[in-house]
N, C-alpha and C positions, 0 to 999 in steps of 0.2 A: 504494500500500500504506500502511494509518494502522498507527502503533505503539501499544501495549497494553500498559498497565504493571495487574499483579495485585498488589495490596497480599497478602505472605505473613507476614507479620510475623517469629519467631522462628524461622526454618528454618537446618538445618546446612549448610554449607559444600556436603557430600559428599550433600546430599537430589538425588532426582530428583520434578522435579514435574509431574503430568500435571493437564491441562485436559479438561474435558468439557462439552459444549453442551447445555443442555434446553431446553424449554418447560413452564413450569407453567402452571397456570389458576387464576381462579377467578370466581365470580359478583360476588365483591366489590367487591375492588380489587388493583393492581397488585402493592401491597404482600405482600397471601395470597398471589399468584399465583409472586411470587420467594422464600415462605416454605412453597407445598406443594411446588414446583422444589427447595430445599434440604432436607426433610423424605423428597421422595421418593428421593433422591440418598443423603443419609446410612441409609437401607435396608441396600442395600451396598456403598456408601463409605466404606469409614473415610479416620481423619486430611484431613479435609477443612479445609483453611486458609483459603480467603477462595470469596465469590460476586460477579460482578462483574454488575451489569445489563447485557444488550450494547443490547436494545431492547424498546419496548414498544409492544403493539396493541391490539385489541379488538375483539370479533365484535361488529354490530347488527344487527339485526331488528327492522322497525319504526320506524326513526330510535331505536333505545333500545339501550347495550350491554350485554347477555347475557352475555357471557365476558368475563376480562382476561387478558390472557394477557402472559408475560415469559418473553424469550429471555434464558438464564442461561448463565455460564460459571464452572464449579466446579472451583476447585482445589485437589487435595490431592496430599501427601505419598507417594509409594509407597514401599511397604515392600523393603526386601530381605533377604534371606535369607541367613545368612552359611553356609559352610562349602564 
């Protein structure tokens, strides 16, 4: 088992924080690919804190690559609800 440390930066004591895994893509480069993963994600995610790359790949075709794709883990803040 490897240990995983997520930069949260200013989070409160009493936060509960949840992690979610995607995949973006893009023809570009990696970089889009972990910026349409967090674009698609804050949709609807709010209070999203940090994105951490876990890995990165790429479709070819041709000896050439076609897609970028990055495996993403997003983490935000969940909200609670007093009363």
């Amino acid at each position: 088992m490897t240990k995983q440390t997520v930069a949260l930066g200013d989070i409160n004591d009493m936060a509960v924080v949840k992690i979610v895994e995607l995949i973006g893509s893009s023809p570009n480069d990696w970089e889009d690919a972990t910026k349409n993963a967090l674009a698609e994600a804050a949709k609807t995610i709010k209070n999203i804190k940090s994105v951490y790359v876990k890995r990165c790949n790429a479709k070819v075709e041709n000896s050439k690559i076609v897609e970028y794709r990055a495996v993403v883990k997003i983490a935000f803040v969940v909200e609670r609800k007093m009363g």
